[in-house]
C-alpha positions in Angstrom: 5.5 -4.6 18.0 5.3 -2.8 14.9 2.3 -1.3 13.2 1.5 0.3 9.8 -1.8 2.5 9.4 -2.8 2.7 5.9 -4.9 6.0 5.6 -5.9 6.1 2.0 -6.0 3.3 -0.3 -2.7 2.0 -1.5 -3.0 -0.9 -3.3 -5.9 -2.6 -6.0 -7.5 -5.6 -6.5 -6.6 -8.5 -8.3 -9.4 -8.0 -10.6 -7.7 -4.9 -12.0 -4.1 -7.1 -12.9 -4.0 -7.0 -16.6 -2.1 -10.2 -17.3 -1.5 -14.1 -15.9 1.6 -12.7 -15.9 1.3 -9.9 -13.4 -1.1 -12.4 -11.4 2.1 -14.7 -10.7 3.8 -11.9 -9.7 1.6 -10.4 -7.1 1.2 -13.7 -5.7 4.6 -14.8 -5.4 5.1 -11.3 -3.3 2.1 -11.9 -1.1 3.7 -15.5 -0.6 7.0 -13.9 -0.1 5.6 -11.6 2.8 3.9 -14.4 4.5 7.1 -16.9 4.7 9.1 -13.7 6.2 6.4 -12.5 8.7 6.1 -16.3 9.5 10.1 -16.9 9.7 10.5 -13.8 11.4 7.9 -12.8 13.8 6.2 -16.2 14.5 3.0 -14.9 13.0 0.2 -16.9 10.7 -1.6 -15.1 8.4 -4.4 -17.4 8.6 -6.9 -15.9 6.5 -5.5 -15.6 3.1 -8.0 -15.3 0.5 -8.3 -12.8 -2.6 -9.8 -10.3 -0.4 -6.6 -10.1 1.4 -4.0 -9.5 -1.4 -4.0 -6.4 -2.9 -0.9 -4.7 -5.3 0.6 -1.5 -6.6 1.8 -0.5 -10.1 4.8 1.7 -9.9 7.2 2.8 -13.0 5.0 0.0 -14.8 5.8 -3.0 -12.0 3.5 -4.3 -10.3 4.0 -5.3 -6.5 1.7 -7.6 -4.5 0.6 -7.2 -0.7 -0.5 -9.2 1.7 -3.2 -7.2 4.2 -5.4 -7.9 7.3 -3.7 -9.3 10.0 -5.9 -9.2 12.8 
């Protein structure tokens, strides 16, 4: 079983993106995440909705998450 605690705040919502662009990006990561948590631990988000797909902007690239899996 693995775990990840997130302490602080590490990613933003999608409200914040500033382009389509970066939009099809941070979905296509969250999408990404789901098919290899799927393929590989048998798990089902379940519950994906805007709420629960946040990203991060580092060196100008952005990066999408998928969060909430309980």
């Amino acid at each position: 079983v693995h775990k990840r605690v997130a302490l602080s705040p590490v990613g933003r919502p999608l409200n914040k993106l500033k382009s389509v662009y970066e939009l099809v990006i941070v979905i296509a990561d969250a999408m990404h995440c789901h098919m290899e948590i799927a393929n590989k631990c048998g798990i089902l988000h379940r519950d994906i909705s805007w709420n629960n797909v946040l990203f991060r902007r580092e060196s100008g690239l952005v990066q999408g998450m998928l969060i909430d899996f309980d």
